[in-house]
C-alpha positions in Angstrom: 13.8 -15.2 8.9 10.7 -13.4 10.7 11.0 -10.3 12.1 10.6 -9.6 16.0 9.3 -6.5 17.6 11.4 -5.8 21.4 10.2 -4.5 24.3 11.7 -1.0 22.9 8.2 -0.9 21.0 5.7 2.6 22.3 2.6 0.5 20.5 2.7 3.6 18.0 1.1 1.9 15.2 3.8 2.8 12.6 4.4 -0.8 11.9 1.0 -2.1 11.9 0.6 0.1 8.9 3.1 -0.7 6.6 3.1 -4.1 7.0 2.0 -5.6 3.0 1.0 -9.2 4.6 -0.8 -7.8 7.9 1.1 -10.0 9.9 1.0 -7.4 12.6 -1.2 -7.1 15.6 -1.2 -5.4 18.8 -0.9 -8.1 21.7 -0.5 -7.1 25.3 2.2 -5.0 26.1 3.2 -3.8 22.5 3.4 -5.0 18.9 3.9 -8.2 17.7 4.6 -10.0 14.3 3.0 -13.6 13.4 6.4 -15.0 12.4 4.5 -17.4 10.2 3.2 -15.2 8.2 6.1 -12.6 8.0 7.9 -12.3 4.9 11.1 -10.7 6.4 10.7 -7.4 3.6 11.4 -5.1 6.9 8.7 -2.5 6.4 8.1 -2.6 9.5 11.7 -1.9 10.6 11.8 1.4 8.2 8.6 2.6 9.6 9.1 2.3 13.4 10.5 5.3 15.2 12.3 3.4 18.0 13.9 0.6 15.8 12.1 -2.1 17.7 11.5 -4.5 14.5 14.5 -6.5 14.1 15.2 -9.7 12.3 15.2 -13.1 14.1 
């Protein structure tokens, strides 16, 4: 299952960075992850400092 960033996200870039597959962009309000091309290794999750990455 894809990851899903909440509205918890502060847009700090954390996640954008560790991401291996770059399926991570910013989008209007905060982070978002292209679920089709998320490989679920939660990177994202250990990197974010507000826990907003969660699985689907």
């Amino acid at each position: 299952m894809a990851y899903v960033i909440s509205d918890d996200c502060i847009s700090c870039g954390a996640c954008e960075a560790e991401c291996p597959v770059g399926a991570i962009f910013m989008g209007d309000e905060h982070y978002e992850i292209k679920a089709d091309e998320c490989t679920s290794c939660g990177a994202c999750a250990g990197a974010c400092p507000v826990e907003a990455p969660a699985e689907q």
